[in-house]
Each structure stands twice: as structure tokens, then as C-alpha cells.
FIVEX-286964 format. One record per residue (C-alpha): residue in three letters; x, y, z. Coordinates in pm, whole numbers, plus 50000, padded with zeros to 5 digits. Layout:
BEGIN
ALAXYZ ...
END
This chain:
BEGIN
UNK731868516034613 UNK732178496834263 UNK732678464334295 UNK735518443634063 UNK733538426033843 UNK735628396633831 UNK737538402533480 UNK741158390333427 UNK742908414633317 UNK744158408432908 UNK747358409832845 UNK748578434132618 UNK748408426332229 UNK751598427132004 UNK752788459031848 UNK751478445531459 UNK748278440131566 UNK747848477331752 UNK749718496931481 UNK747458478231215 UNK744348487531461 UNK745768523731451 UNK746958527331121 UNK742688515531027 UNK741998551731133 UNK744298563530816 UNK742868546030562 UNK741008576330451 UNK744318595130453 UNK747168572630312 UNK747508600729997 UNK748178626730292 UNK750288606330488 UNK752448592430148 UNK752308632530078 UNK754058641430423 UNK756868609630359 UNK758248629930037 UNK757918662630289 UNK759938641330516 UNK762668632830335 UNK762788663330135 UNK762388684430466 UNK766258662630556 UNK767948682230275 UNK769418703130495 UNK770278675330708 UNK772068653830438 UNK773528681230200 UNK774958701430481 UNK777828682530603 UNK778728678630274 UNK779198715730166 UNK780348718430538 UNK783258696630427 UNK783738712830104 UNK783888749430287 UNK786808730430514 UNK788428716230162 UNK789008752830033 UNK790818758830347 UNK794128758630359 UNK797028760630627 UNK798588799030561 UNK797758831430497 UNK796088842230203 UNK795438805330130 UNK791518803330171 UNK789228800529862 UNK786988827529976 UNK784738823729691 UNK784108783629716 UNK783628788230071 UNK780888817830057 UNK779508794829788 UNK778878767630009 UNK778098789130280 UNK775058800730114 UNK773968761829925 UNK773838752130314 UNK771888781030383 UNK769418772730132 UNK769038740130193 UNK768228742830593 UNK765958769930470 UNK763918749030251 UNK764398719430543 UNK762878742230791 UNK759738752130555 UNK758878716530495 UNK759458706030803 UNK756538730130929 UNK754418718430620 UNK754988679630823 UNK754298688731158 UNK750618707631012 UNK749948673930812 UNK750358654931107 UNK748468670431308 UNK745608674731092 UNK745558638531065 UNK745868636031436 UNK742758655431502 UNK740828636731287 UNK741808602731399 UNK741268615531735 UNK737838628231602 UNK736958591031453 UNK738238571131744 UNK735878592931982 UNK732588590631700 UNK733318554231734 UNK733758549432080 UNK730868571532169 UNK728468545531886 UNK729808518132031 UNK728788530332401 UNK725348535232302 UNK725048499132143 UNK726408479132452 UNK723948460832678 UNK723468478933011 UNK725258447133163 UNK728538464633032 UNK727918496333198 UNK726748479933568 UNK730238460033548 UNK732298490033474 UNK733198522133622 UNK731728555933430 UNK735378565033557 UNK737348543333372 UNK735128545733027 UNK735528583533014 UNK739188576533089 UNK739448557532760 UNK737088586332559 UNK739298614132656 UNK743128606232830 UNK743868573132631 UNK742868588832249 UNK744948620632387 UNK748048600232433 UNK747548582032103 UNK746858612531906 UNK749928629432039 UNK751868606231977 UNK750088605431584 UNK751028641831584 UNK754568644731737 UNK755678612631791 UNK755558596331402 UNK756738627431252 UNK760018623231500 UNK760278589531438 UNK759398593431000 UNK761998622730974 UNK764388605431188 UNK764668573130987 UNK764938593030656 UNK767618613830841 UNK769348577930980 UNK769548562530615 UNK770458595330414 UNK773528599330666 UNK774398563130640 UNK774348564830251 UNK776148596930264 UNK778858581430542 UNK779468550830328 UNK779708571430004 UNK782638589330213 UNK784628564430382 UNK783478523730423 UNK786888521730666 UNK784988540230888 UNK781848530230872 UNK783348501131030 UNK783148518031321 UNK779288524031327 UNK778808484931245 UNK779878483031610 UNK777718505831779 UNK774668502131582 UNK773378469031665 UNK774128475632033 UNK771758502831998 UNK769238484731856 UNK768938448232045 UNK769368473532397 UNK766158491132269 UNK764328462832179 UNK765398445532483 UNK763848472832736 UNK761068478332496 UNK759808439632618 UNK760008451532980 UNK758388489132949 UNK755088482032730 UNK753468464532967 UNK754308485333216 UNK752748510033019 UNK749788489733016 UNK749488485833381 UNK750108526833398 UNK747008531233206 UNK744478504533361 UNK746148526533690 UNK744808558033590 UNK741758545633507 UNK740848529233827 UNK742138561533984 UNK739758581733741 UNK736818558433838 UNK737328563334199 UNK736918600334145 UNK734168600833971 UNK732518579934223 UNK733208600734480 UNK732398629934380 UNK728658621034240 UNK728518611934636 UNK729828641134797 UNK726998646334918 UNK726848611135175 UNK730698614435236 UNK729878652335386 UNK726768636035545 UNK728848604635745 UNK731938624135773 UNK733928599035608 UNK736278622835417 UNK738928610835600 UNK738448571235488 UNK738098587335138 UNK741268605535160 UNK742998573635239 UNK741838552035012 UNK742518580634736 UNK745648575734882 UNK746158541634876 UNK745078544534469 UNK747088573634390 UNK749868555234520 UNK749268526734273 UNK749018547234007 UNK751758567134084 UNK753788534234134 UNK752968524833793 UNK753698560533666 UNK757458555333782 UNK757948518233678 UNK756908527233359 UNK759008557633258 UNK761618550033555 UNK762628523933344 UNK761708537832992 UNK763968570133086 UNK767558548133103 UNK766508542732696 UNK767358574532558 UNK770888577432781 UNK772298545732724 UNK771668546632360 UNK773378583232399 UNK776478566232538 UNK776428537932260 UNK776278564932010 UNK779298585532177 UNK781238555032243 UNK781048554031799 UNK782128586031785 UNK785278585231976 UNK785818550531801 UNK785018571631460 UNK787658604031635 UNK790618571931663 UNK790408552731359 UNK789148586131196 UNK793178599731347 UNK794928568531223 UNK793528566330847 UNK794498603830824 UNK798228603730933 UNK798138569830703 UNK797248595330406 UNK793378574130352 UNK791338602030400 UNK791118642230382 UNK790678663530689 UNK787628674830521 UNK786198640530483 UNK786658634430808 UNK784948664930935 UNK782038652330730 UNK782028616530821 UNK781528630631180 UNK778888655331117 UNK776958626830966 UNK777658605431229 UNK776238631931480 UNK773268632531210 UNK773088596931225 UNK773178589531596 UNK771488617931719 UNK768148604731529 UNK768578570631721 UNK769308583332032 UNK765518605332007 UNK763968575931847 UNK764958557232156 UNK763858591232397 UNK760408584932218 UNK759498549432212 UNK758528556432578 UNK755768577132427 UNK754938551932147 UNK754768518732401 UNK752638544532613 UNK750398553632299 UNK750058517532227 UNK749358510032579 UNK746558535032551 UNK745498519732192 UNK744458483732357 UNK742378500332607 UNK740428518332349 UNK740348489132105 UNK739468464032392 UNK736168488832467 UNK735558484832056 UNK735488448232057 UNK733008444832351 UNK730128428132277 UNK727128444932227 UNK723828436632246 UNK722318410432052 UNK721098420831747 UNK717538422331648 UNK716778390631469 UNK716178392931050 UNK712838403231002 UNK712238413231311 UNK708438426531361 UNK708238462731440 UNK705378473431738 UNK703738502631585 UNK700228502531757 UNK700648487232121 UNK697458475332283 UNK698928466432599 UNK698448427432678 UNK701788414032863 UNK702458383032918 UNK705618361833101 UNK705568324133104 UNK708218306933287 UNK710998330933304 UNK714068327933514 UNK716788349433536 UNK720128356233684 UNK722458384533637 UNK725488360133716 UNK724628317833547 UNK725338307533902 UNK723398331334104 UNK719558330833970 UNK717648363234065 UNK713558350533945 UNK712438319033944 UNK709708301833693 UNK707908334233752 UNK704548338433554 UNK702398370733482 UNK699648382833288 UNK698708418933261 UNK695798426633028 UNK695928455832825 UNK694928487033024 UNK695468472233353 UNK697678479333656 UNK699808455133785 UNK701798461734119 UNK704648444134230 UNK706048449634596 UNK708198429134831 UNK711028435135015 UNK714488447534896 UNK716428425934646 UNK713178403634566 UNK713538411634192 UNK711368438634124 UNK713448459233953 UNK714778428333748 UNK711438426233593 UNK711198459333507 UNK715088454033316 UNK713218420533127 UNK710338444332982 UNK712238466532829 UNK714868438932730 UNK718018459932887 UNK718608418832979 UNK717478388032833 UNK715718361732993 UNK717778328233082 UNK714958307733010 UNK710788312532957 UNK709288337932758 UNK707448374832741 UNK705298386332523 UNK703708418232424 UNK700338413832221 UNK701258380332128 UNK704808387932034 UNK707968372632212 UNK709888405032278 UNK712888383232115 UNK711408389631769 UNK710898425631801 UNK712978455631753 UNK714438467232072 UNK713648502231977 UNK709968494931883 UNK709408474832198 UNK711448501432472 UNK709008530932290 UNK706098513232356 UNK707138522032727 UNK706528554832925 UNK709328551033269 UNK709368570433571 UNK712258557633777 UNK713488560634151 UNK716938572133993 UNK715778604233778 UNK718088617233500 UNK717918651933344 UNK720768669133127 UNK722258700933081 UNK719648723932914 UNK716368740032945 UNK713868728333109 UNK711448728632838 UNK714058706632647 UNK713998677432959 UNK710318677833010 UNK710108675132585 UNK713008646032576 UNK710908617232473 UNK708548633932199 UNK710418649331899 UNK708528684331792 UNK706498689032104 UNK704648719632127 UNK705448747532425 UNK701288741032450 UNK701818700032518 UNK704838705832755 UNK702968731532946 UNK699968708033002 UNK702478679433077 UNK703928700633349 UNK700758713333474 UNK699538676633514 UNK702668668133749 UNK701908699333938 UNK705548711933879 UNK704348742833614 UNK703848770533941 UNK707248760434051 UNK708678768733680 UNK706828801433636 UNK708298814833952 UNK712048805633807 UNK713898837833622 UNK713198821033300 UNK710268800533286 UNK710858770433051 UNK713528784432976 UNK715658777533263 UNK718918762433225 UNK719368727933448 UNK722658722733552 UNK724238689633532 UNK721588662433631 UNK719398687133799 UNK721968702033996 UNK720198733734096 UNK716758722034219 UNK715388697034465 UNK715068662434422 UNK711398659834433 UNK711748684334193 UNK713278664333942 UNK711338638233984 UNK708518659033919 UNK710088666233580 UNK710348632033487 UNK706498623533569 UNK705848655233350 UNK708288641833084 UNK706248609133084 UNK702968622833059 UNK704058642032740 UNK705048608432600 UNK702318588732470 UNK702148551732517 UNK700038524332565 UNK702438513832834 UNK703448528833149 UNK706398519333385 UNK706768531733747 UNK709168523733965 UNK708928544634316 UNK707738572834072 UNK706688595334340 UNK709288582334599 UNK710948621334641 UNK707698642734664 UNK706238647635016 UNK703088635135113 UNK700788664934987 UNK702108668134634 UNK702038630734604 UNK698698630034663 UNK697668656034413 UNK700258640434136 UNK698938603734214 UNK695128621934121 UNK697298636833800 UNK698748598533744 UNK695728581233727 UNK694458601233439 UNK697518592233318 UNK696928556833380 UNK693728552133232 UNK693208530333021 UNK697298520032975 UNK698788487233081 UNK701318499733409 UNK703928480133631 UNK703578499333913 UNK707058491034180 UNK706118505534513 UNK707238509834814 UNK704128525835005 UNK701918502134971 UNK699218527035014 UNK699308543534657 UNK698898508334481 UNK695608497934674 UNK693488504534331 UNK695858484234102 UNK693898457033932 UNK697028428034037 UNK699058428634282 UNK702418402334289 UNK704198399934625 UNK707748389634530 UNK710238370734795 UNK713558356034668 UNK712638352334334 UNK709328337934367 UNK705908347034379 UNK704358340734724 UNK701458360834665 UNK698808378734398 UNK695808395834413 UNK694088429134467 UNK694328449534773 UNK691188434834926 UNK691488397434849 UNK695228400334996 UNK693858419835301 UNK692198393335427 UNK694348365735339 UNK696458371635634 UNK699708365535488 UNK702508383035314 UNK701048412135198 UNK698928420335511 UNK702328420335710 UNK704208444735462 UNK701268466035433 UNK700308464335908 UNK704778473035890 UNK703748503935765 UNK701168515235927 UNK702428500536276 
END
């Protein structure tokens, strides 16, 4: 299972500093945005002309029969029509706006997650879980551009609504707006006061998910060994166990973000039975109309019922902003180290490889190779064996410079790799690898991955040289056979047969293989070894084996151990040395 690597989890940032981050994605779109604030407030017509005509309709009623002003009130009657009318249309006009902008923020935030994914060193991607990344690609931008699309529209109506019903309140009565001066900033320091508590809670919720998510994933790329040891019940548990967590998190978060919205409720209803009193008294006292009272509490319904969803949705925005620093945290990793000014491009590769000194650790404390030296001429073949966790593989991740030495040096025809492009220098290299990767397409499209405009003749003749071409023709479509998901629906050795044929197509100078033919069985590995060495010819290879008897031709052979070279050679010379070598190689044949 993944292991932690060690990180302490950051604590969240403040709200300026993710609403700036957020509101970066709008830059393009402030016009559209300044456009939907007039829709906004325009769109609360309804809202603050309504109780006024409401009132006036009351005015032109009078205690008696016959007494009503039939004509004021039907006037009235239809100017509120009109305005919720026009309100209504608007408000639609808003909610499109918003959620154009949404999707395209959304859009953005993905396009620049994805970039920034391909530009981070693999260290990034061994330290976290696939899990958790695609948790951040797909739920965290969903909760942040929901909330761009409902949320701010809420919370951009609701303010205009708020202030126009406060203007229109005061323009009424300032006796009772005494009332509201009460109420109000209970409202607010309550809601600020919870909001300290809940976001980061709701940043907790989200790293939740994502370990859940990561787990998942996990799991289900190995079914396969689960199934094979039986251990779906250990599985289940410690689903359990995380599911648990998460769910934990789930209810601290909106168990307490949920008490917002009805206590603000009863702050606002406590005003309104203050307002209903005082509202009583000024009236028998002859200060106010009936019908300016019946206004002064439709606007204070308009006013409070605004706060009271403003305070229903800041759940959602502390979520969304929870969500934000998990997607901005992933943008301000550090990628790899950029190629240095002027750095030299390899555009004809003869092969010569060199490493002088190097030592390397994937943690400072905890060095993997030590001092180790190597020379491989150009068009030779250099093995390297030894048992597991010698640092095989680590060389192989120094060639193509997915890592950086710690100290020493390598060079390819004479150039440190440190002062080459990273793209010139990794396409001077052919790989097969233990670990084969195909995607979801044809399999004319895998085999041509690495050479852009490759003919259906070159692909053919790649495929017949890794002796996988008979197994294609006798699929329903040929070349044209759709691979599921990493090679879902064929065999393993397969697959990797697709990868030696997607290597031969590619045309280097420079060939790494690491347990290339590792999945084949014993008779196809013999004919695609024949196949490889044509490939071989004349091409500088680092050949990682584990059967030591397809590497007895290579021209050097280093026996790693710890770190170290204890041995190097050919076949032959190491034979009879008696040592190292001669005891891997008798294990084998024992």
C-alpha cells in the first residue's frame, strides 16, 4: 500500500489570499462579471419596489364599505407585477452568466492543473497517491465551480437585496430600524465566529476524501492480488476504517456548519417580533401608517431572509475554499528544474556514456549509489544485474534525468546531461520497461506512440520484429483493435510485446531495457531476443536483467550490491572469477 511520505500537513491559507487565487481565473472575464452585478441589482427590482407598491395597495384601503380605491390598488397591483416580471428575466440572464463563467474557470483550472502535472519531477508522483491527484482534477474544481455558479450569484443578489431593503427600511421609518441595529450585528460576529471553526474542518473533509479516493484507486488497479490472497476481507476493513474518517470529517464539517443558517434564522425572527412590538407602539402613538408598517416588515423579511441564506451558504463557500487550497497547493509544487539558458540540444546521438562519481539518494539521509563509475562506448551493451534493491533501476532514473544526481557527473558524448534539454536527452532513449503502459486506442496508435507520422508499413515491420504481428492479424480488427484501459483485454506478455515493437519503431542511438522480455515465456523470448539484437546493433543499451542468461553477449557487465560496484566484466572473465557473479548466475541454474 502507499506509503505517507512524511509531509506535514499545511494549514489552510486565509480567505484573501484563496478568493484572490480564485478570482485570477476571472481576469479574462471582469466585463462579464461587472455585466452580471448591474443584472444583479436590477434583477432585485422586484424585490425592492414591491413592498413599496405592496404598502401603497394597503394605503388605498380603507376601513368600510365602498371605501377601497380600486383603481390605485389595481395600479399597483400590476407595477408589482411588472417589476417581479422583469426580476425574474434577469435573474435567469445571472444564473446563465454565471455559469458560463463557471465552466470556463472550471475549464482553466483543469488545462492548468493537467500542464502543471506533466512538468513535475517523477519524485512528486512516487510520493503521492494517483488517488488523491485525480481527486483534486475532478471533485475539488467541481465544488469550486459550483459554488462559482450558484453560490456567488446567491451571495451577489443577496447583498444587493440586503442594502436596497435597508435603504428602503430607513427611508420608511429610522425608529424602527432601531430594531434591526440589534439583531444585525448578532448575525454577523455569530457567522464569523463559526466560520473560524468550520473552514478547516472543511479542509480536513477534503484531504479525507482524497485519501479515501487514493485508497480506491489502489485497490482496484490490484484486484487482481487481493482475489489472488483472498484478502478482501482486510481490504474491506481498512476501507472501513477510511470511510469512517472521511465520513467523520463529512459530519464535523457540515454538523457544525448546519447550526449557521438556523441560528441566524432565529436572530432574524427575534428582529421581527422586536420590529411587530415597537412596530404596535409607534402606531397607536400616531408615528407611523399601517401601511408603512406593512412595508417596513416586508423589507425586513427581504432583508433577513438574504442573511439567513448567505449564512445557509457559507458552508458551501468555506467548502469551495477548502477545495481551492488543495488545487492551488498542487499549482505551487515545484517542478522540475528547468533546463539551464542555453542549454545544448542532442540532435545526432552517437552513443558514448559516461558517469564519474555519482551518488545518489532518493531521501539526503538514505544514499541509494555510491561513487559509482561507468563507461559505455557508443554502440555497446552494458548489463547491470544484482540482487533486488541494489540500484539498478536508480541508474536507469539518472539517464534519463527523471532524478538528479546528488553529487558526480554523466555525460552523453561529452555533454553533462545538466546542460542539455531534458527533452533532447530522454529522446535520445528507446525504453522497454518491466512495468508496460499502453492507453486506450488502437493498437496501431500504441505500437506508433513514440514516432509522429509513422507509416502502417513501419509499424507492421516493428510488430513483425517483436513477433507480436500473427497475434494481431488473428484479432477482429487487425491494427485496428481497440485496447482497453492499459491493455486490459490481452495478456501481459502481450503487452509487453507491444512495447518492444513500439521501441523498435523508434529510432535511437540509445536503447534502455529493463526486464524487457520479463512476461514472454521461454520460446518467444528466444525468438524476440534474435529480433532484439538486430535491434541492438550497433546502439549503446543498458540492459537490467534478471536471467542472467540473455545478457551473456553484452560487452560490460556491472554487478551492483548496496550501492556499489563489486564486480565488472564480460560473461567469461566473471565466470571464472569465482565471485559474485558466478553465484547469481550457479542460483539459477542450481
Amino acid at each position: 500500500m502507499h506509503r505517507d511520505n512524511g509531509k506535514k500537513k499545511e494549514k489552510p491559507k486565509n480567505t484573501k489570499q484563496a478568493l484572490a487565487r480564485i478570482f485570477h481565473y476571472t481576469s479574462d472575464f471582469r466585463l462579464l462579471i461587472l455585466v452580471c452585478i448591474v443584472f444583479a441589482i436590477c434583477s432585485n427590482i422586484g424585490n425592492l419596489l414591491g413592498p413599496k407598491f405592496a404598502g401603497k395597495a394597503i394605503t388605498a384601503v380603507e376601513a368600510g364599505a365602498g371605501k377601497v380605491d380600486f383603481p390605485t390598488v389595481y395600479h399597483y397591483v400590476k407595477l408589482m407585477l411588472a417589476v417581479y416580471i422583469f426580476s425574474n428575466i434577469l435573474n435567469f440572464i445571472v444564473n446563465i452568466s454565471m455559469i458560463r463563467i463557471s465552466r470556463k474557470i472550471g475549464f482553466q483550472m483543469r488545462q492548468d492543473i493537467f500542464e502543471k502535472l506533466m512538468k513535475l519531477p517523477v519524485r512528486y508522483f512516487d510520493q503521492n497517491q494517483a488517488g488523491d491527484i485525480i481527486s483534486r482534477v475532478s471533485y475539488d474544481i467541481d465544488v469550486v465551480t459550483t459554488c462559482i455558479a450558484t453560490d456567488v450569484v446567491q451571495v451577489m443578489t443577496s447583498l444587493v437585496t440586503v442594502i436596497g431593503s435597508f435603504i428602503m427600511m430607513c427611508s420608511i421609518s429610522l425608529q424602527l430600524v432601531v430594531c434591526m441595529l440589534i439583531t444585525i450585528p448578532a448575525a454577523i460576529i455569530f457567522t464569523r465566529t463559526i466560520g473560524r471553526y468550520t473552514r478547516p474542518r472543511y479542509a480536513r473533509r477534503s484531504h479525507a476524501y482524497g485519501v479515501m479516493n487514493g485508497f480506491v484507486e489502489e485497490m482496484f488497479s490490484g484486484q487482481k492480488s487481493i482475489l489472488a490472497y483472498a484478502y478482501e476481507d482486510g481490504v474491506s476493513k481498512r476501507f472501513d476504517e477510511i470511510n469512517h474518517k472521511a465520513a467523520d470529517a463529512y459530519y464535523k464539517a457540515d454538523g457544525l456548519g448546519m447550526i449557521t443558517g438556523p441560528t441566524v434564522g432565529l436572530i432574524n425572527n427575534i428582529g421581527l417580533a422586536l420590529i411587530g412590538l415597537w412596530g404596535s407602539i409607534l402606531y397607536f402613538n400616531g408615528a407611523v401608517g399601517l401601511g408603512s408598517i406593512s412595508s417596513f416588515v416586508l423589507y425586513s423579511r427581504k432583508f433577513s431572509g438574504p442573511i439567513n441564506e448567505i449564512a445557509n451558504i457559507f458552508n458551501e463557500i468555506y467548502s469551495a475554499l477548502a477545495a481551492s487550497e488543495r488545487i492551488f497547493r498542487l499549482l505551487d509544487e515545484e517542478e522540475e528544474t528547468a533546463d539551464i539558458i542555453d542549454a545544448y540540444s542532442l540532435d545526432e546521438v552517437k552513443g558514448d556514456v559516461r558517469m564519474e562519481n555519482v551518488s545518489f539518494g532518493y531521501l539526503k539521509d538514505r544514499i541509494v549509489l555510491h561513487n559509482l563509475n561507468l563507461k559505455a562506448d557508443a554502440g555497446k551493451t552494458i548489463a547491470i544485474v544484482g540482487p533486488t534493491g541494489a540500484g539498478k533501476t536508480t541508474i536507469i532514473n539518472l539517464l534519463m534525468r527523471f532524478y538528479d544526481v546528488n553529487d558526480g557527473n554523466i555525460y552523453v558524448d561529452d555533454h553533462e546531461t545538466r546542460t542539455l534539454t531534458r527533452k533532447s536527452l530522454r529522446r535520445s532513449y528507446a525504453m522497454v520497461l518491466q512495468d508496460t503502459w499502453l492507453f486506450e486506442g488502437t493498437i496501431y496508435d500504441n505500437i506508433a506512440y513514440g514516432k509522429q507520422g509513422a507509416t502502417k508499413d513501419e509499424v507492421i515491420a516493428a510488430a513483425k520484429a517483436a513477433h507480436i504481428h500473427s497475434f494481431i492479424m488473428q484479432l477482429p480488427d487487425g491494427y485496428d483493435t481497440i485496447i482497453h484501459e492499459d491493455g486490459g483485454n490481452i495478456s501481459k506478455g502481450q503487452k509487453q510485446l507491444l512495447t518492444i515493437a513500439r521501441a523498435m519503431l523508434y529510432d535511437t542511438n540509445m536503447l534502455i531495457l529493463d526486464e524487457a522480455t520479463s512476461n514472454v515465456d521461454t520460446n518467444t523470448e528466444k525468438e524476440v531476443q534474435k529480433a532484439m539484437r538486430n535491434l541492438m546493433k550497433d546502439k549503446t543499451c543498458f540492459v537490467i536483467a534478471h536471467r542472467l542468461s540473455t545478457i551473456q553477449n553484452a560487452d560490460l557487465i556491472l554487478v551492483l550490491e548496496h550501492g556499489d560496484v563489486v564486480e565488472q566484466g564480460t560473461h567469461e572473465s566473471l565466470m571464472k572469477a569465482h565471485k559474485n557473479y558466478y553465484r547469481l548466475y550457479a542460483s539459477q541454474f542450481e
